[in-house]
C-alpha positions as CSV (number, residue, x, y, z in Angstrom):
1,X,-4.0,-195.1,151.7
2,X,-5.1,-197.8,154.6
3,X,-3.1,-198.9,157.3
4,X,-3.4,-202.1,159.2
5,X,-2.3,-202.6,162.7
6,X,-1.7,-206.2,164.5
7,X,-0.4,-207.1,167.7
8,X,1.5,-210.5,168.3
9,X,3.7,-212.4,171.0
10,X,7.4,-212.0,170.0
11,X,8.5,-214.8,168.3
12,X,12.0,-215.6,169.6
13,X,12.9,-214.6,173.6
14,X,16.9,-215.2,173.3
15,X,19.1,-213.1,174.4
16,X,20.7,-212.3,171.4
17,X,17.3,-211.8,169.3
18,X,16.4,-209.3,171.8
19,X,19.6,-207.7,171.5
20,X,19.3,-206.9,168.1
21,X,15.5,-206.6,168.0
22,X,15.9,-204.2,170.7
23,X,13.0,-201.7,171.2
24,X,14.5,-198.8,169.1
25,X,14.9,-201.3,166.1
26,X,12.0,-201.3,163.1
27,X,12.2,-204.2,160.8
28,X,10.7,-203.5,157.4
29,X,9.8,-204.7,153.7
30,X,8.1,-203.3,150.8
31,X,5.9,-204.5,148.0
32,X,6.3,-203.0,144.7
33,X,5.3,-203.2,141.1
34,X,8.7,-203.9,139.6
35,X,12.6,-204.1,140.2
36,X,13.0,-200.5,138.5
37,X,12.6,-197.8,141.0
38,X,12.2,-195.2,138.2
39,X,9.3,-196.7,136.2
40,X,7.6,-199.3,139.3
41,X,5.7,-197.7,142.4
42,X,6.0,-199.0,146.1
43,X,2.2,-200.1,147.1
44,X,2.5,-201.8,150.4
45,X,4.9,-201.1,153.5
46,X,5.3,-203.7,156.5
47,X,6.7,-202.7,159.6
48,X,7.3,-204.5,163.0
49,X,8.6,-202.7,166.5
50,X,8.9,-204.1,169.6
51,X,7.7,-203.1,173.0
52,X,8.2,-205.7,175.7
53,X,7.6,-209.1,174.4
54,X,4.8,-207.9,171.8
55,X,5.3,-206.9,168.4
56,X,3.4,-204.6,167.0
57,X,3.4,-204.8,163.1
58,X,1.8,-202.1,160.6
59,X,1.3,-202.2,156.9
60,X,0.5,-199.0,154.8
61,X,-1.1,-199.7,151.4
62,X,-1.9,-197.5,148.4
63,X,-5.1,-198.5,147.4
64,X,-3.7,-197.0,143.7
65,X,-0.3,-195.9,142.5
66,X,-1.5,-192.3,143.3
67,X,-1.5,-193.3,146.9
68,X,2.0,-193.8,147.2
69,X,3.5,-190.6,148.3
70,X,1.1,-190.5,151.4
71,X,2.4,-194.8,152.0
72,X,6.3,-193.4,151.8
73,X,5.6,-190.1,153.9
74,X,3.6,-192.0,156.3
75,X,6.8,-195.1,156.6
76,X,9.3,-192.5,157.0
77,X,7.4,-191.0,159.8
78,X,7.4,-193.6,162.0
79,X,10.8,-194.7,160.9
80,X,12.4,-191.9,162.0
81,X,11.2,-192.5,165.5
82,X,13.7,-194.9,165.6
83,X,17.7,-195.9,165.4
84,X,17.8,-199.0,163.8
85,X,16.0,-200.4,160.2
86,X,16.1,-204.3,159.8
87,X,15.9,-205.6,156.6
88,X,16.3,-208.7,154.8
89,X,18.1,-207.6,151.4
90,X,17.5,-204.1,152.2
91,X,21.0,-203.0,151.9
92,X,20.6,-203.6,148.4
93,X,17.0,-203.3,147.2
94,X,14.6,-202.0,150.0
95,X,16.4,-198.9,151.1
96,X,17.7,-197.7,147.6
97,X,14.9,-198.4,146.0
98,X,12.9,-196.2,148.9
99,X,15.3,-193.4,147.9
100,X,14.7,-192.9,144.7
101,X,10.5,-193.4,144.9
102,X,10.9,-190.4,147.5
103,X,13.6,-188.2,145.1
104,X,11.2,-188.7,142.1
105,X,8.1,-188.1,144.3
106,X,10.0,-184.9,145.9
107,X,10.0,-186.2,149.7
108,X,12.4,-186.0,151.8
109,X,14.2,-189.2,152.7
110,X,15.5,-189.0,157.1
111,X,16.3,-192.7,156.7
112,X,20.0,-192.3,155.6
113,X,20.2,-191.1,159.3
114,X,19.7,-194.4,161.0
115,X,21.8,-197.6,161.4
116,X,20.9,-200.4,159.3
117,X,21.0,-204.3,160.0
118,X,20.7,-206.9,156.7
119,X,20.1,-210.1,157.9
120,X,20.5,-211.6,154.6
121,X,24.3,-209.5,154.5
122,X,25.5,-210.9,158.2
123,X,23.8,-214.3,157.3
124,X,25.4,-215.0,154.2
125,X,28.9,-216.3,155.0
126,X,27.6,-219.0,156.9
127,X,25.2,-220.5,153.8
128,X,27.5,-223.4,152.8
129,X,28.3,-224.0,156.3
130,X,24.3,-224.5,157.6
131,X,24.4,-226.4,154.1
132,X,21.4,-224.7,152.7
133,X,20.2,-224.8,149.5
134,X,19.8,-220.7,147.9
135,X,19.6,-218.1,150.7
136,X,16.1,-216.8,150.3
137,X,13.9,-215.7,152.7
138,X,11.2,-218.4,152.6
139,X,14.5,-221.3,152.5
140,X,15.8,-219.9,155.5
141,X,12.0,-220.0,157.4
142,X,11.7,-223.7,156.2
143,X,16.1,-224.3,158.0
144,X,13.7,-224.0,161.2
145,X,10.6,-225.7,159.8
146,X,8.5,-222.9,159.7
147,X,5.9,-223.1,156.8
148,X,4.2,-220.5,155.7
149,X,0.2,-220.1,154.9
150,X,1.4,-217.4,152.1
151,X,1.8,-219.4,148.4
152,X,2.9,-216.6,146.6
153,X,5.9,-214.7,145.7
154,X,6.4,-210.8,145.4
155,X,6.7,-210.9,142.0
156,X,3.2,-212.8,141.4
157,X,1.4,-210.2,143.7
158,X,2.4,-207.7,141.0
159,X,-0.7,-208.8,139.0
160,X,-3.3,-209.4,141.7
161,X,-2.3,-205.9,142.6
162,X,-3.0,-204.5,139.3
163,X,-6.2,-206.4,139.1
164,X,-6.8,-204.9,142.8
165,X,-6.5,-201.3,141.1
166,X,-9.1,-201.8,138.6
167,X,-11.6,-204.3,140.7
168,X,-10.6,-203.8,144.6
169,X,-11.5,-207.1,146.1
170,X,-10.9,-208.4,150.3
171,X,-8.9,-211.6,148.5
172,X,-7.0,-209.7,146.7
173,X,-6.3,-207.3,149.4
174,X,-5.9,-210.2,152.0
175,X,-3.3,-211.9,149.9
176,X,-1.3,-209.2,149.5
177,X,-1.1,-207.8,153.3
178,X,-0.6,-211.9,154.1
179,X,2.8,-212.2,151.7
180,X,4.2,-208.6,153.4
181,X,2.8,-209.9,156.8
182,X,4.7,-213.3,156.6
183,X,7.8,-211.5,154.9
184,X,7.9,-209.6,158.0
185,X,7.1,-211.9,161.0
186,X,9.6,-214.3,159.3
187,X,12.6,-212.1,159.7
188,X,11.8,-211.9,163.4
189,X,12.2,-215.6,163.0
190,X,15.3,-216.1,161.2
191,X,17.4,-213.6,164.5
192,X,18.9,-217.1,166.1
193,X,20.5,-217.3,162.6
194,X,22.9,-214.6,163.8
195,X,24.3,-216.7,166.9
196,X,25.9,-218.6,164.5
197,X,28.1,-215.2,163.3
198,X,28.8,-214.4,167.0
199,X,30.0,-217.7,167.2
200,X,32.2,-217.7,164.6
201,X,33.5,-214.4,165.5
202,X,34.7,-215.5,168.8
203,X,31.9,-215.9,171.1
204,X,32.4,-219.1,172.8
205,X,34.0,-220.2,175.8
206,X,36.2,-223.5,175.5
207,X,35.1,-226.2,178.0
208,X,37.6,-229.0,177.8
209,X,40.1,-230.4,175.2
210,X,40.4,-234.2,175.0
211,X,42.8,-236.5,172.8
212,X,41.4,-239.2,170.8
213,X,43.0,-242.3,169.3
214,X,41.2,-243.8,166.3
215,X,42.7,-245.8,163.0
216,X,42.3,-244.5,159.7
217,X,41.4,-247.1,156.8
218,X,42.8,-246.6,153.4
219,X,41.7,-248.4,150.3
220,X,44.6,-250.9,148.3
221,X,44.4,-252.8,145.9
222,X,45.3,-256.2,146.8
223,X,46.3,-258.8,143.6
224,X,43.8,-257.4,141.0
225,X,40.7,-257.3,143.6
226,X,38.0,-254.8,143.7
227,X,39.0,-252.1,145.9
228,X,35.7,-252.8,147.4
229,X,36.3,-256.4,148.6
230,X,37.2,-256.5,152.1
231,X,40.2,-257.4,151.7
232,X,41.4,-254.4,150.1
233,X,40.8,-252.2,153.7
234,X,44.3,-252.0,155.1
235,X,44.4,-250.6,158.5
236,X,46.9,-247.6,158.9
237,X,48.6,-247.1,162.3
238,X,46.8,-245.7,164.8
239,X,46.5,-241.6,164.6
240,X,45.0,-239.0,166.7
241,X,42.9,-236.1,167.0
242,X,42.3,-233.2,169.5
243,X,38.6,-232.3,170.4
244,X,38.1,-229.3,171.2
245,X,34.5,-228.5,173.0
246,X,33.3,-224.9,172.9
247,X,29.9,-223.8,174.1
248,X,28.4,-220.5,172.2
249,X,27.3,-217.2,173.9
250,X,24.1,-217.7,172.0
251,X,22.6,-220.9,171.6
252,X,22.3,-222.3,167.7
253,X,18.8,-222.9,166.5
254,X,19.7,-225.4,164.6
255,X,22.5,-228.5,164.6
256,X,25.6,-227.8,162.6
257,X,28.3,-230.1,160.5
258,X,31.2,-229.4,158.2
259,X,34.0,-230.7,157.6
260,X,37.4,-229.6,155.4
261,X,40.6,-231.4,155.0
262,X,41.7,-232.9,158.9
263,X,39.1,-230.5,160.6
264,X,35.4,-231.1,161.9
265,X,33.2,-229.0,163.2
266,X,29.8,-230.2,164.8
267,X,27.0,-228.4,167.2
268,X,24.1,-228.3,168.6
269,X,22.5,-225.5,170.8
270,X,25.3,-225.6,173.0
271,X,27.6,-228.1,172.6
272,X,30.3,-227.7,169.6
273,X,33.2,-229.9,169.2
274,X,36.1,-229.5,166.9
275,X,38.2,-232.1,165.8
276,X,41.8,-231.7,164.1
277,X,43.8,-234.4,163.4
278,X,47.1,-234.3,165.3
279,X,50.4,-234.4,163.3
280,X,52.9,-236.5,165.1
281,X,56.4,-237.0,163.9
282,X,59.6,-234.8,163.1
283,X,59.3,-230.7,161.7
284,X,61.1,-228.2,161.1
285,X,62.0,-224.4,162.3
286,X,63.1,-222.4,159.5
287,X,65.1,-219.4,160.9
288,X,64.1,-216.3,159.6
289,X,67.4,-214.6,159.1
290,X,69.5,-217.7,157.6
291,X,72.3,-215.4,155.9
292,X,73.5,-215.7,159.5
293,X,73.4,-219.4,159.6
294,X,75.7,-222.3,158.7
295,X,74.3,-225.8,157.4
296,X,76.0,-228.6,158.3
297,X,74.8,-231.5,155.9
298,X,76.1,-234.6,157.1
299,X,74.2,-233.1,160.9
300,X,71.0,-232.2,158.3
301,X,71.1,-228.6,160.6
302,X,71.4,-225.4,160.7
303,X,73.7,-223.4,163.4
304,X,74.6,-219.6,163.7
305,X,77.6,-218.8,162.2
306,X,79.1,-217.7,166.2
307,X,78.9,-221.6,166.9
308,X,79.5,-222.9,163.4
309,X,82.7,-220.8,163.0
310,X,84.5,-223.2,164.8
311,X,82.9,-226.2,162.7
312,X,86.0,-227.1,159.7
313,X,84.7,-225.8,156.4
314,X,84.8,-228.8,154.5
315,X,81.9,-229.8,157.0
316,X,79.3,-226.5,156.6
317,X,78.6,-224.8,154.0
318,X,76.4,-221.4,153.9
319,X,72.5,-221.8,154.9
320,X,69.8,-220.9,152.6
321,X,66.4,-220.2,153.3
322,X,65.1,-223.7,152.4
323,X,68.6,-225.5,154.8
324,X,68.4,-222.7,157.6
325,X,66.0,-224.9,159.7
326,X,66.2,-227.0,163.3
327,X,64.2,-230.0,163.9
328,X,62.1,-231.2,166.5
329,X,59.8,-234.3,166.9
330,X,56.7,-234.1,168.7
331,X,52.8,-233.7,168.2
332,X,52.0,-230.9,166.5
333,X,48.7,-229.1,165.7
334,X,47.8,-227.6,161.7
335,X,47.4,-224.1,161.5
336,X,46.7,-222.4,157.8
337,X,48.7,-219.2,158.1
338,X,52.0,-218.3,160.8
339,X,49.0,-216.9,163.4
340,X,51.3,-218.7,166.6
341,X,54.7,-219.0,167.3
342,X,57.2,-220.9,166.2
343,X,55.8,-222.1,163.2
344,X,56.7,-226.0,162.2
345,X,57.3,-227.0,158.4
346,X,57.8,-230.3,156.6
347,X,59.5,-228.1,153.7
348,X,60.4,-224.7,153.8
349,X,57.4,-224.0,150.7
350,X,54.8,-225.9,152.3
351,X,51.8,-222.5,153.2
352,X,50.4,-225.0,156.3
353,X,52.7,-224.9,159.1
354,X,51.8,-226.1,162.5
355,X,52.1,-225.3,165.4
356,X,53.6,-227.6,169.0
357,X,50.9,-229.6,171.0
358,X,52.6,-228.0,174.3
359,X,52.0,-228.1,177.9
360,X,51.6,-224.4,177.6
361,X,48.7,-224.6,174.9
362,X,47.0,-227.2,177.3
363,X,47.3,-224.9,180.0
364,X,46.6,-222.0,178.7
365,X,42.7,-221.6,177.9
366,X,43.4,-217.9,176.6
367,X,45.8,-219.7,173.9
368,X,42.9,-222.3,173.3
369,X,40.2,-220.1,172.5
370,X,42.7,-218.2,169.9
371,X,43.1,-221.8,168.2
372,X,39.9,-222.4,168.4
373,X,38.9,-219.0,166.9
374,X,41.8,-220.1,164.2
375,X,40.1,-222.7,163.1
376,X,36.9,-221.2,162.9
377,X,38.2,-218.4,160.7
378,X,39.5,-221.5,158.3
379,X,36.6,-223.3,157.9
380,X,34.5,-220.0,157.1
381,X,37.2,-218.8,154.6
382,X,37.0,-222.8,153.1
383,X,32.6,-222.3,152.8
């Protein structure tokens, strides 16, 4: 077996990097042979720990496949030094596949004691969102414009290290500590990915909240044109929109956009606005318990049946759930399920309901952050 040691600056000084690359944390990879743990060896192990604001990052390598019980003994050694493995995909190949080398090798395995952190896991929800193409490693170095000096893939190493086994050259052996080097390194890269989790999962503050007027355009057809011409543009009445401004615990890496039905979200480091089209017109409160309700038709309401007893009969008839309502004109804001309350309807089926553009909601930053967080939760669920 040989084992490499480098030093290096730490890559990323945020305070949430360093939160979760925290100086009891060991990121890791492996190298191996093939995806079958039962028939393909591990040959190379890269590591990384943090002390201060270096990295330190060491590679074991089994020169041949006989080598690799003293590479896995000599990984789970240091490993168990510390509390936290990070991994990119290791949840589902790295550490299993570690496992089962060590039961058919007859080592013991201590890393089932520690915690575990994949990146790949916490970052995949947000995919669509970042708009990125496939989530591999290598597309996620190139979402911050890192390039890497490494052309290969671990699955094209399996040859040069078989060739390596039988001829032992430095460029073979360079190539292959380079790929589990940059594999490595770049995970420590992709951290400021997570600030985009925290910031979905409620870690912002909201700033300030602004109405907007703007006028929507909608395409006609006017006498047989081209919906294209010019002419066909018909300008609806004016509408409006809230913005809400947030600014992130953690500051994003990289600018954000999505958008989904009336909502839009947009960000840089640390300024995020949300936009949600404001609903203005006449709704309706469905009461809950309508067997206790009359509904008076030619009013187009319902009452409780201690005021509407004294209404003549031929003028109410019993409520149902879809005529058991009150309505109320105003501004209203969407919400995509009964999260505040009272909830707004056009029709009594309709899932969206919405909620009152209030002076208490404007007031109430507490109340703004949970709408915000709302939202959020929508567009995530939408990705």
């Amino acid at each position: 077996m040989k084992t490499f040691s480098t030093t290096t600056p730490l890559p990323r000084t945020d305070a949430l990097s360093l939160a979760v690359f925290h100086e009891k944390a060991l990121f890791f990879d492996i190298e191996t042979t093939g995806f079958s743990a039962e028939a393909h060896p591990v040959y190379l192990i890269g590591c990384a720990s943090r002390r201060g604001d270096t990295v330190t990052l060491c590679q074991y390598f089994a020169e041949t496949p006989a080598a690799e019980g003293a590479v896995l003994e000599a990984f789970c050694r240091l490993a168990a030094g510390f509390s936290t493995l990070i991994s990119f995909h290791g949840s589902v190949f790295d550490l299993p596949f570690l496992e089962k080398r060590c039961r058919k090798l007859s080592l013991p395995f201590p890393l089932k004691k520690l915690q575990h952190t994949d990146l790949l896991r916490r970052i995949r929800p947000f995919g669509k969102i970042l708009k990125l193409a496939d989530l591999k490693q290598k597309s996620l170095e190139q979402f911050f414009g890192l390039h890497r000096t490494d052309p290969f893939s671990g699955g094209e190493l399996t040859s040069v290290y078989q060739t390596y086994c039988r001829t032992p050259t430095e460029e073979a052996l360079s190539q292959m500590k380079l790929h589990n080097y940059e594999d490595v390194l770049g995970m420590i890269h992709l951290l400021p990915l997570l600030s985009y989790e925290a910031f979905f999962g409620g870690a912002f503050s909201v700033q300030d909240l602004t109405r907007n007027t703007y006028q929507e355009y909608q395409a006609k057809a006017a006498q047989g044109a081209p919906v294209a011409d010019a002419n066909a543009a018909a300008l609806d009445a004016p509408s409006q929109e809230l913005i809400l401004s947030l600014t992130p615990d953690a500051p994003f890496p990289q600018r954000i956009s999505y958008g989904a039905g009336d909502l839009y979200l947009a960000g840089d480091r640390t300024n995020v606005c949300i936009r949600v089209k404001i609903f203005q017109g006449e709704l309706k409160y469905f009461y809950p318990d309508y067997k206790n309700y009359y509904y008076l038709p030619q009013e187009d309401m319902a009452v409780h049946k201690s005021v509407g007893s004294y209404v003549d009969r031929e003028f109410r008839t019993q409520a149902r759930a879809a005529t058991c309502y009150a309505k109320k004109s105003g501004r209203f804001l969407p919400q995509y399920s009964d999260r505040f309350s009272p909830c707004f309807r056009q029709d009594y089926r309709d899932k969206q309901s919405y909620l009152e553009l209030s002076g208490d909601f404007l007031a109430d930053q507490t109340f703004q952050k949970a709408y915000a967080h709302h939202l959020l939760a929508h567009l995530l669920n939408d990705a």
